[in-house]
C-alpha positions in Angstrom: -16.9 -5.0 -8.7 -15.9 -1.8 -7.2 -15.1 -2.9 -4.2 -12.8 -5.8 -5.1 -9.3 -4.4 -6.5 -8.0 -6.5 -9.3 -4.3 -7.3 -10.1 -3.6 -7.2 -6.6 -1.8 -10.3 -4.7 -1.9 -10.8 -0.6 1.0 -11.2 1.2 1.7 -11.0 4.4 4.6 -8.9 6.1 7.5 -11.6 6.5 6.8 -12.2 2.2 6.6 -8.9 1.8 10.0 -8.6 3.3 11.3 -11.4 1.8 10.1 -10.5 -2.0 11.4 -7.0 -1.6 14.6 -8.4 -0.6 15.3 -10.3 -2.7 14.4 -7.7 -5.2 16.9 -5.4 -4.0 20.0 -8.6 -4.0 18.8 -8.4 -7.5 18.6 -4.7 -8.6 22.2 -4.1 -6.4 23.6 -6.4 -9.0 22.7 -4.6 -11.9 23.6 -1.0 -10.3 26.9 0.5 -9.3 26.6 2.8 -6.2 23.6 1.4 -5.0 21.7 3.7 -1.9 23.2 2.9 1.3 21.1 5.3 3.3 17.6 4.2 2.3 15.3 1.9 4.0 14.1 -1.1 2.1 10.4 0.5 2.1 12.4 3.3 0.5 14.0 1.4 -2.1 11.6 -0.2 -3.2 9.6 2.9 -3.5 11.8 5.8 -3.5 8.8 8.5 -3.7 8.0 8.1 -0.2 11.3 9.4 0.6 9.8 12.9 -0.9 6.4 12.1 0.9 8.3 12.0 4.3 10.7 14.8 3.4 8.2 17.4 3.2 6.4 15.9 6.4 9.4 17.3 8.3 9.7 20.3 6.9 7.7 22.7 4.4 9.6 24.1 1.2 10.1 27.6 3.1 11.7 25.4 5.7 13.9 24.1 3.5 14.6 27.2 1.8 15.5 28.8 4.9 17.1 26.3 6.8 19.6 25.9 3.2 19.7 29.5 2.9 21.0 30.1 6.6 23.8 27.1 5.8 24.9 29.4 2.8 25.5 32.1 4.7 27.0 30.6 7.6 29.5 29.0 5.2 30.3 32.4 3.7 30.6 34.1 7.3 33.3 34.0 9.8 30.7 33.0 12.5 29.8 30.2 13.8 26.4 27.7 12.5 25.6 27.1 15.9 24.3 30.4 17.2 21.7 30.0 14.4 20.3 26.5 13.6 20.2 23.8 16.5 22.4 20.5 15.9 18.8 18.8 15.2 17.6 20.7 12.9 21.1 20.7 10.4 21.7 16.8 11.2 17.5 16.5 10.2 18.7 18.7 6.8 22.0 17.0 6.0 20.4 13.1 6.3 16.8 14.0 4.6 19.1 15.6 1.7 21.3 12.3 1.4 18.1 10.2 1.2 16.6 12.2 -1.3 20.0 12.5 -3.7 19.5 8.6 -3.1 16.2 8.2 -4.0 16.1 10.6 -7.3 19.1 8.7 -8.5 17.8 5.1 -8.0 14.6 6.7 -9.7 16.9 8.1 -12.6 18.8 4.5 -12.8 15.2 1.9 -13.0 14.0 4.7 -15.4 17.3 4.1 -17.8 16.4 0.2 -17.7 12.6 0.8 -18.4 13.7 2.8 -21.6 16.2 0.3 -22.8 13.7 -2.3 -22.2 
């Protein structure tokens, strides 16, 4: 018995593709603003957007790559002398997928709890 995993159904990639799909035709319906930016792995498990997130970067990275935007901002210089072109477009896109991904989280949670 242990090595058998119950509840679990077999599919193959093309109906995996399919179900999750048609999952998200059906989900975009019910949600305004749905995620634009997200694959459909990520939307149809928006955790793994944190998972990869922190593959890129550590916290401290984070900290200090955000922390170097703020005072850029704030400053009459210019960004470019101290964070490469990669490194802010890397920033900017991981932060819209994870706004994304924590507010399709927040939404299925308000449908669980009216369920």
């Amino acid at each position: 018995m242990q090595r058998h995993k119950l509840g679990r159904l077999d599919f193959d990639d093309k109906q995996e593709s399919d179900i999750a799909k048609w999952y998200i035709k059906t989900e975009r319906k019910k949600l305004r603003d749905y995620p634009e930016n997200l694959s459909i792995r990520e939307i149809v498990k928006p955790s793994s957007v944190l998972k990869k997130m922190f593959r890129l970067y550590k916290l401290d990275g984070y900290k200090k790559i955000l922390n170097t935007w703020l005072h850029e901002a704030l400053s009459t210089s210019f960004m470019e002398e101290s964070l490469s072109k990669s490194e802010v477009i890397t920033v900017y896109e991981q932060l819209v997928k994870l706004f994304e991904a924590m507010w399709l989280i927040s939404e299925r949670i308000k449908i669980e709890s009216k369920s």
